[in-house]
C-alpha positions as semicolon CSV with decimal commas, in nm:
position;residue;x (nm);y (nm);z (nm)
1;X;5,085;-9,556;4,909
2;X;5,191;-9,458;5,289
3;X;4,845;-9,460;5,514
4;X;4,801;-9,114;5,730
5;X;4,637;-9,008;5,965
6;X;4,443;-8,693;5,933
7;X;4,249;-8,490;6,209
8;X;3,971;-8,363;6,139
9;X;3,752;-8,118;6,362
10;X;3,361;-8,062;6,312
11;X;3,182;-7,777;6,468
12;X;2,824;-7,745;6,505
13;X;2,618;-7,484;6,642
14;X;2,291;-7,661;6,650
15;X;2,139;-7,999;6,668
16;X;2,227;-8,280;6,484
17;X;2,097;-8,605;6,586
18;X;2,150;-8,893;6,912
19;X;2,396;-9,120;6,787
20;X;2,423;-9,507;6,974
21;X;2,638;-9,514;7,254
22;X;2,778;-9,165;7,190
23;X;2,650;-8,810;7,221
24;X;2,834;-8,630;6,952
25;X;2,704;-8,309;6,800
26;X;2,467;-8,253;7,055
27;X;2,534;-7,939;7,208
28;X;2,551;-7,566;7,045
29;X;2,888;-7,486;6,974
30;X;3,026;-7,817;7,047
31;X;3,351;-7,896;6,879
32;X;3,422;-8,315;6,750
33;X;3,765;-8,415;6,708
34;X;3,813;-8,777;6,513
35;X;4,104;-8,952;6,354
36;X;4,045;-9,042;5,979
37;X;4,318;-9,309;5,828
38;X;4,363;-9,242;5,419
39;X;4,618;-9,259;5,136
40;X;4,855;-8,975;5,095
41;X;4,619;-8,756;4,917
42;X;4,832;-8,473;4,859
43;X;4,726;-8,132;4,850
44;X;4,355;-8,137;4,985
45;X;4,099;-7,946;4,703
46;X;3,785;-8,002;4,847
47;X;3,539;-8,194;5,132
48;X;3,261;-8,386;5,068
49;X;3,017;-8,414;5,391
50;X;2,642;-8,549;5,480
51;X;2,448;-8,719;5,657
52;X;2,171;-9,002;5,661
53;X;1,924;-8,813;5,830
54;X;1,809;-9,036;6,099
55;X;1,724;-9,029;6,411
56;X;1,493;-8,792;6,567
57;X;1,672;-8,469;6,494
58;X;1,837;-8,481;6,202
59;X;1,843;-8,150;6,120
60;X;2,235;-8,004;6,134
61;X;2,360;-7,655;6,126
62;X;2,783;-7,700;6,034
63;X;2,993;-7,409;6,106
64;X;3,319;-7,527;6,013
65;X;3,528;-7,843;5,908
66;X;3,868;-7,824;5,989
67;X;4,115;-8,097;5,860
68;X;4,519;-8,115;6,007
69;X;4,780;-8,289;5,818
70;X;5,042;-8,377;6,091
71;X;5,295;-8,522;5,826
72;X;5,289;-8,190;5,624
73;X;5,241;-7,937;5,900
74;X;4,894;-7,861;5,714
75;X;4,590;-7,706;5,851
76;X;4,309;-7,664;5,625
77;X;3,979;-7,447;5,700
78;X;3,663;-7,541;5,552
79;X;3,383;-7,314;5,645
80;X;2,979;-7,421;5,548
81;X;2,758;-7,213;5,789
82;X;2,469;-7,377;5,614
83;X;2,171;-7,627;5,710
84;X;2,173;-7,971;5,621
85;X;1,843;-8,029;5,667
86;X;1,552;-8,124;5,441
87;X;1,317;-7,878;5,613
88;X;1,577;-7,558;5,616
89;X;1,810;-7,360;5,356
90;X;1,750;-7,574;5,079
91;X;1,705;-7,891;5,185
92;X;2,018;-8,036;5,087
93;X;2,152;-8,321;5,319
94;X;2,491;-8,308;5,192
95;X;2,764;-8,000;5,065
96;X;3,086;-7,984;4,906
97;X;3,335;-7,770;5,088
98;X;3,592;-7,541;4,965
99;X;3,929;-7,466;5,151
100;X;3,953;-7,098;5,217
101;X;4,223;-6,878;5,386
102;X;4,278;-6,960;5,738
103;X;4,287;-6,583;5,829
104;X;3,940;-6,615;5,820
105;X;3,899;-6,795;6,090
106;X;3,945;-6,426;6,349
107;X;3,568;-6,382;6,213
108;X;3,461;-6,630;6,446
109;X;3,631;-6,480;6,727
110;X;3,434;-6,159;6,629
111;X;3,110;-6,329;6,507
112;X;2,784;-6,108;6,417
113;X;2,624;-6,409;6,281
114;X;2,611;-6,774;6,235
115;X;2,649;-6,684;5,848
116;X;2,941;-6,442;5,869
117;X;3,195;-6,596;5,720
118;X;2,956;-6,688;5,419
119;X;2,824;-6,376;5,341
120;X;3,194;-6,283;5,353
121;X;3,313;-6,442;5,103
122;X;2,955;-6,582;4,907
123;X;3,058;-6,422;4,598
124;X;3,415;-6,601;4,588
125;X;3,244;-6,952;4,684
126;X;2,974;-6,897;4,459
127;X;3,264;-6,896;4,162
128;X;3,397;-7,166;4,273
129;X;3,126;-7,457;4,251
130;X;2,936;-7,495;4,011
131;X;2,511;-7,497;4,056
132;X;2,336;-7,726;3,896
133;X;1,871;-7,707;3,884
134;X;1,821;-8,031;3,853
135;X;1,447;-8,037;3,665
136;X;1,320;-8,399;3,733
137;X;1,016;-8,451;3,470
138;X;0,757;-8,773;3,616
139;X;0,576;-8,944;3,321
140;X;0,211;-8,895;3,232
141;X;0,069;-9,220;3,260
142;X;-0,152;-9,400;3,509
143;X;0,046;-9,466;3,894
144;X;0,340;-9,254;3,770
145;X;0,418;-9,101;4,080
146;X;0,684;-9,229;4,369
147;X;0,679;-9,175;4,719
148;X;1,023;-9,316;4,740
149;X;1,352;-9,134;4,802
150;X;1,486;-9,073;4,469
151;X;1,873;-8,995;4,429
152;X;2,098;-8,882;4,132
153;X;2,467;-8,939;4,087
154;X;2,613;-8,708;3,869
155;X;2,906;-8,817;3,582
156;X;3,109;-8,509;3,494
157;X;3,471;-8,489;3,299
158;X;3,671;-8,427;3,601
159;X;3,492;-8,613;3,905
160;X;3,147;-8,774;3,999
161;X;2,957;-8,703;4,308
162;X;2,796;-9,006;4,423
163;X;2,499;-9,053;4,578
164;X;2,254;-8,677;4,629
165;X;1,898;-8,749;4,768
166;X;1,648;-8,554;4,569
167;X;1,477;-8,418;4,875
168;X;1,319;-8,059;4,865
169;X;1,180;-7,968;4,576
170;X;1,167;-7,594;4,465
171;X;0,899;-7,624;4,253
172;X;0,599;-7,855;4,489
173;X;0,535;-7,966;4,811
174;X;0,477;-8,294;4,733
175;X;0,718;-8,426;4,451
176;X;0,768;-8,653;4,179
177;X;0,348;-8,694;4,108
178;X;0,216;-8,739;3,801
179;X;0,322;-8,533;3,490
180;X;0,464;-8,287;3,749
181;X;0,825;-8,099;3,685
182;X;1,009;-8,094;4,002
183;X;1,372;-7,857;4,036
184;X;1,631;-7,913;4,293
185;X;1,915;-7,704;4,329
186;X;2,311;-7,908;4,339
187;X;2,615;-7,672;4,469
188;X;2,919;-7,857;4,401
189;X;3,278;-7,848;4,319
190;X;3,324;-7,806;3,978
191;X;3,283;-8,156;3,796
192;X;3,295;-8,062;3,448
193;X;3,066;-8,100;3,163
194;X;2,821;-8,394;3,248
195;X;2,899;-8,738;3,040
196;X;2,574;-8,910;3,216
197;X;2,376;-8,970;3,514
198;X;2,244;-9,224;3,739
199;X;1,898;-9,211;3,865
200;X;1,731;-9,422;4,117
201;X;1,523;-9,449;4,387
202;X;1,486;-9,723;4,719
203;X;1,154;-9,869;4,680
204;X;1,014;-9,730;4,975
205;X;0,719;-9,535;5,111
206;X;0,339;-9,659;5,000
207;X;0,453;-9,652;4,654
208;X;0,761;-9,733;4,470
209;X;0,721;-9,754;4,104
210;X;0,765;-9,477;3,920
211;X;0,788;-9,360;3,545
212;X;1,032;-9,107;3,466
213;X;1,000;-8,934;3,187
214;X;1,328;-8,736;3,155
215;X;1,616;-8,490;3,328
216;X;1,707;-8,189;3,234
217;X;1,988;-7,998;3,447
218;X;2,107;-7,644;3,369
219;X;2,442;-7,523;3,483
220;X;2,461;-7,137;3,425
221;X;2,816;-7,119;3,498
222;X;2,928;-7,362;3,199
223;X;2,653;-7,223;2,971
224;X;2,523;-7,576;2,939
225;X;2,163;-7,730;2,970
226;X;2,160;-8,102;2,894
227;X;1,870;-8,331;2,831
228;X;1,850;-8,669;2,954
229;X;1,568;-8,894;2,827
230;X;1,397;-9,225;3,003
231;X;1,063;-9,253;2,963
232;X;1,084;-9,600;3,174
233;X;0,986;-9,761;3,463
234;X;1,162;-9,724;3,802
235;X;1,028;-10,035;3,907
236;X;1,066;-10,391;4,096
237;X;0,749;-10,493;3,878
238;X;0,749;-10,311;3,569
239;X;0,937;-10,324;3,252
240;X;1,310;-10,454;3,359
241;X;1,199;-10,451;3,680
242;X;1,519;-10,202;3,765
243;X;1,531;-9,949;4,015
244;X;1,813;-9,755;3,898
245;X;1,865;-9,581;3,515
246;X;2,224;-9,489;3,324
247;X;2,129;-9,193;3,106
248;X;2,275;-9,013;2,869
249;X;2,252;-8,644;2,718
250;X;2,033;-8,602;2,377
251;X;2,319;-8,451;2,169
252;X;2,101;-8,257;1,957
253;X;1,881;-8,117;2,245
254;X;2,165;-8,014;2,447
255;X;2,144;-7,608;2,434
256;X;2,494;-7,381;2,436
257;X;2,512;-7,022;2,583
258;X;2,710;-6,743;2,716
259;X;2,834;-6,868;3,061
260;X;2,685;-6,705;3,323
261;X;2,914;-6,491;3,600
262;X;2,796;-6,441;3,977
263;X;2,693;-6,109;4,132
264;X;2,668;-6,036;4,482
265;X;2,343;-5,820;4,582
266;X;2,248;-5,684;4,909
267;X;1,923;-5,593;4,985
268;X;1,878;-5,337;5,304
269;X;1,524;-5,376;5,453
270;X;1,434;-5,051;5,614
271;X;1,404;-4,989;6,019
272;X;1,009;-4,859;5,966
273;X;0,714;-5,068;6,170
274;X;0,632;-5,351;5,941
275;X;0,892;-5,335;5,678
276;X;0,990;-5,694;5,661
277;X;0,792;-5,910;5,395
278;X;0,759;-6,342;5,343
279;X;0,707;-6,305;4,940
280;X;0,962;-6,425;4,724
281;X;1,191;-6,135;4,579
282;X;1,270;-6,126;4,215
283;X;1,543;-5,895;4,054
284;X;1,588;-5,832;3,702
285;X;1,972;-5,668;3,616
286;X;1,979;-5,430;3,315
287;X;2,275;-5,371;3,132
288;X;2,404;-5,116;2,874
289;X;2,224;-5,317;2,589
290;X;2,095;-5,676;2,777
291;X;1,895;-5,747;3,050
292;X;1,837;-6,104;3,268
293;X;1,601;-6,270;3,306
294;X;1,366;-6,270;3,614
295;X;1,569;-6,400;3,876
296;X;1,455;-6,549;4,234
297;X;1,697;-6,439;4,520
298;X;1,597;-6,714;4,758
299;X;1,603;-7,042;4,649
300;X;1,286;-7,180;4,807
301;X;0,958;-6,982;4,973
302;X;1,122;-7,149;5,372
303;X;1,391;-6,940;5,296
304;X;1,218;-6,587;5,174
305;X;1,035;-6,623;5,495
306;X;1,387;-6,630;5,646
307;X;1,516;-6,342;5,481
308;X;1,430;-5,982;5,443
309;X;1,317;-5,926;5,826
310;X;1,307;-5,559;5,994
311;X;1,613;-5,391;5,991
312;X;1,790;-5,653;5,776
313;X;2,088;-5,646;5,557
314;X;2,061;-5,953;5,301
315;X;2,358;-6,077;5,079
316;X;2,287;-6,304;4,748
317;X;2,494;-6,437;4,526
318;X;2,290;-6,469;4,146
319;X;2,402;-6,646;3,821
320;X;2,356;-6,402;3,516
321;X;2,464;-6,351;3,194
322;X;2,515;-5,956;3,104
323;X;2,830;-5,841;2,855
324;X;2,785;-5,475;2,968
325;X;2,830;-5,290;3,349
326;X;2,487;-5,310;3,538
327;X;2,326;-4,961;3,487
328;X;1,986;-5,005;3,611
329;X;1,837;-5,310;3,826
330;X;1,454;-5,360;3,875
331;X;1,290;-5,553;4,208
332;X;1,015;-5,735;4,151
333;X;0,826;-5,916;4,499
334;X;0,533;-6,122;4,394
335;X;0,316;-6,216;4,730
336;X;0,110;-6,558;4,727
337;X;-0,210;-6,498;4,876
């Protein structure tokens, strides 16, 4: 197949980290041109970008990729507007990226917020990746617990991901201890139904063996939760002594439900002194004859203390299941003393 050359453009509006002998992506709003040689790809679907997150500021706040296909006369417009960071959003060091109109683009010119093309169009990106909570169980038995950098590489019908770090857990501050559940949260372009998984980790940190018990990953918008036992050692001394386990889904335990769809809410904190809260918000959707289930609107407890500020208008984008139009929604906030 013909090698091309493709431009691609990366725009940052914050920080991400020194890199030897260059300074690229150093400055707010600084714009990265580089020259990427590849096989014809055809028609580009989606971008796949992150980072190693070294150096001493690794955190990176992408605006926009932009790719140009000289031989076709083809400019494509990725937007992201989103962290990757393992202390921000949620903690993700890596995002897939969707191709969206390039009319878009005039929002920049006009920008209210580093988020505006986002909330813009959150409901139509939310359709079209897929989430995946990623519920990583640790084992029950004595030294279970890792304090190495565990990944996951995801099989699906249509594509696999590669390589995801595992590294901000919704559910505890300090994962993968002892008989602990700990749930990440995967956006990506739709994959498919999952065939298997990989599951590893790179021996480092104090220590490296650990005993998984088992995955289980939800993904509302297929209607699918699969289980995925182990109940091995991760281990350069235990057991096989491997670091890295193939697993497969538990055909029987694998549960099948209504898909869920995405719905955009907007919550408008008032103008009045002290109106703002840091608790995590909860809404529950009620329609003619269903109702959802609890659901957080910010992923992790960083970002609720992000969101709902004096004076703010918040957009979310939340996976439920309801057959009937919403009639009646309740708001539950829950504050952690």
């Amino acid at each position: 197949m013909q090698i091309r050359k493709v431009f691609m453009k990366l725009l940052s509006l914050y920080n991400l980290q020194h890199i030897a002998m260059k300074q690229l992506f150093l400055v707010c709003e600084q714009e990265d041109i580089f020259t990427v040689k590849a096989m014809d790809l055809g028609k580009i679907i989606k971008a796949h970008i992150r980072h190693d997150n070294k150096g001493g500021g690794a955190d990176w706040f992408l605006d926009r990729v932009e790719v140009d296909d000289p031989k076709r006369k083809k400019n494509y417009f990725f937007p992201c507007q989103r962290w990757l960071a393992t202390s921000k959003d949620d903690g993700q060091l890596s995002r897939d990226l969707m191709p969206v109109d390039q009319a878009l683009k005039r929002k920049l010119e006009k920008r209210e917020s580093t988020t505006a093309i986002r909330d813009e169009i959150g409901l139509e990106f939310k359709a079209a990746l897929t989430t995946f909570h990623v519920k990583v169980f640790t084992g029950d038995v004595w030294g279970a617990g890792t304090d190495a950098n565990v990944y996951i590489i995801l099989f699906g019908e249509k594509d696999t991901t590669g390589k995801m770090f595992l590294k901000s857990s919704m559910t505890n501050k300090n994962k993968f201890e002892r008989n602990q559940m700990d749930e990440f949260l995967l956006e990506l372009a739709n994959i498919g139904e999952l065939k298997k998984i990989k599951i590893g980790h790179d021996n480092k940190g104090g220590g490296g063996a650990w005993f998984l018990d088992k995955v289980v990953i939800d993904a509302p918008s297929l209607g699918r939760t699969w289980v995925f036992p182990c109940g091995h050692w991760l281990s350069d001394s235990d057991e096989d002594r491997l670091l890295e386990r193939e697993l497969f889904p538990q055909e029987l335990a694998t549960e099948v439900y209504r898909p869920c769809i995405p719905y955009e809410v907007t919550t408008y904190t008032s103008d009045i002194s002290s109106a703002g809260t840091d608790a995590m918000v909860y809404v529950v959707l009620y329609g003619k004859d269903s109702a959802t289930q609890q659901k957080n609107l910010c992923a992790t407890k960083r970002e609720a203390k992000q969101r709902f500020n004096r004076g703010d208008v918040d957009k979310f984008v939340v996976e439920v299941c309801l057959g009937e139009i919403i009639v009646s929604i309740i708001i539950i906030i829950i504050i952690h003393l």
